[in-house]
C-alpha positions as CSV (number, residue, x, y, z in Angstrom):
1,X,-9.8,49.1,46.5
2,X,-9.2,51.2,43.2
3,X,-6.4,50.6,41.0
4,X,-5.9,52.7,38.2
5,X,-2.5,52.0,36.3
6,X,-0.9,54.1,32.6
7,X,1.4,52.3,30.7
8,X,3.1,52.9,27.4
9,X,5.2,55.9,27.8
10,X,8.9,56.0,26.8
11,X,11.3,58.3,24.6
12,X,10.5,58.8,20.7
13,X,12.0,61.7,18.7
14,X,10.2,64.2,17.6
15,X,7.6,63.6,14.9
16,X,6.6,60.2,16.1
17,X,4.0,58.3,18.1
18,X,2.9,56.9,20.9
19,X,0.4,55.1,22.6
20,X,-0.5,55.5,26.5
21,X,-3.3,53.3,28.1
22,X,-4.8,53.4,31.4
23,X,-6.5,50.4,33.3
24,X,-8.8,50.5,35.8
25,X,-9.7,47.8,38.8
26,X,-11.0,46.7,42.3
27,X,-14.2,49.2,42.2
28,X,-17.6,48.2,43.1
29,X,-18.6,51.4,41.3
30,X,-19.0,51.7,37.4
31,X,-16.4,53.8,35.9
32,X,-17.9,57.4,34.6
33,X,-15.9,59.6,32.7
34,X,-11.8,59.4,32.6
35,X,-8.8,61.5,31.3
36,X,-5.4,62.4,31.2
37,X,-3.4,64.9,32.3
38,X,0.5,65.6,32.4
39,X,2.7,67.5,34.4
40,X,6.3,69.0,32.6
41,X,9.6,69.8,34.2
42,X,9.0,72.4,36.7
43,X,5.4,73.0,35.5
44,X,1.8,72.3,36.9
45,X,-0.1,69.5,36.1
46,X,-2.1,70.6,32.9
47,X,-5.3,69.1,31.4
48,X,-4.8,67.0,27.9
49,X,-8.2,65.1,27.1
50,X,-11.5,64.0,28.7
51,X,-13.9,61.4,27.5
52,X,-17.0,61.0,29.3
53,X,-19.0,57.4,29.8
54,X,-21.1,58.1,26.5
55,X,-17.8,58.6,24.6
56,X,-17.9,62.5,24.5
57,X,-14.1,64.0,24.3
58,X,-12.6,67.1,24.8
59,X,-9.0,68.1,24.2
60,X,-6.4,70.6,25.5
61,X,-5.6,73.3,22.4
62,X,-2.6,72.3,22.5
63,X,-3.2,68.5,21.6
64,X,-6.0,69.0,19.4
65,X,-5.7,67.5,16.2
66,X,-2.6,65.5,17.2
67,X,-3.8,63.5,20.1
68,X,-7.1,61.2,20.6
69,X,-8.8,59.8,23.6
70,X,-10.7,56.7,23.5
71,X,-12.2,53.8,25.6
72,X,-13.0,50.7,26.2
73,X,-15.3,50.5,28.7
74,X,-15.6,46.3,28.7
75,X,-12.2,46.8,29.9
76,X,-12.6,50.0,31.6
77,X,-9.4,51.2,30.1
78,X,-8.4,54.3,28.0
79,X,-6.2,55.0,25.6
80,X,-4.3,58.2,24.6
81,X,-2.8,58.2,21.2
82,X,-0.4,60.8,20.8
83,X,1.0,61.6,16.9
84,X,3.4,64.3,15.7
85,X,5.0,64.4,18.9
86,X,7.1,67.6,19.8
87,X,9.6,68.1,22.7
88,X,7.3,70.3,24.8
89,X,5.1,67.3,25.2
90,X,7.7,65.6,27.4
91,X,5.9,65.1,30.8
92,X,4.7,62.8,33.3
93,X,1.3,61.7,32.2
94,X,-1.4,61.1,34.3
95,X,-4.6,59.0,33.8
96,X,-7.7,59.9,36.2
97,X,-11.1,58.0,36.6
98,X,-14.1,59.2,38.5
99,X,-16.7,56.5,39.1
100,X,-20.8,56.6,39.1
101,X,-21.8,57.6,42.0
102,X,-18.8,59.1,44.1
103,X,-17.6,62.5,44.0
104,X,-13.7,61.2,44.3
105,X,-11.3,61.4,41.1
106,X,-8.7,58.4,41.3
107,X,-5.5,59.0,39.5
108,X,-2.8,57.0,38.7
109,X,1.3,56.7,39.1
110,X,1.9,58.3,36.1
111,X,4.2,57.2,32.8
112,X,7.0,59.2,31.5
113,X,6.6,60.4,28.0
114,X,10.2,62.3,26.5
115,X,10.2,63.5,23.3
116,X,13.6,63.9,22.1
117,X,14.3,66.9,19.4
């Protein structure tokens, strides 16, 4: 059974870092692309970033040039490293794996990230 599990979220004032990471398990398929998403107060969940198998990445506008997305697919885990953090970035984030050959995205619990002003 897929597992996919974030850690690494927690409260930082504004102006600092963090850095989220996202495991995944118990598939028979190989993992394909993965991402993260996160979900504000009130708000729909929003796309942040996207890295495919080959290590192509995309970004939300709003994270460009702040956050990066990278894996480690020996591990198949990915990492979100978030910099210059402001408040509106506070959210639930989410880490999602789709796997070679299914059409099903698996998602995980979520972390917390606050970003204090």
């Amino acid at each position: 059974q897929e597992h996919v599990v974030e850690s690494g979220g927690g409260l930082v004032q504004a102006g600092g870092s963090l850095r989220l990471s996202c495991a995944a398990s118990g598939s028979r398929f190989s993992v394909n692309a993965m991402g993260w998403s996160r979900q504000a107060p009130g708000k729909q969940r929003e796309f942040i970033a996207h890295i495919s198998n080959t290590g192509i990445t995309n970004y939300a506008d709003s994270v460009t040039g702040r956050f990066t997305i990278s894996r480690d697919n020996d591990k198949n885990t990915v990492y979100l490293q978030m910099n210059n953090l402001k408040p509106e970035d506070t959210g639930v984030y989410y880490c999602n794996v789709d796997y070679i050959g299914t059409s099903r995205s698996y998602w995980g619990q979520g972390t917390q990230v606050t970003v204090s002003s």
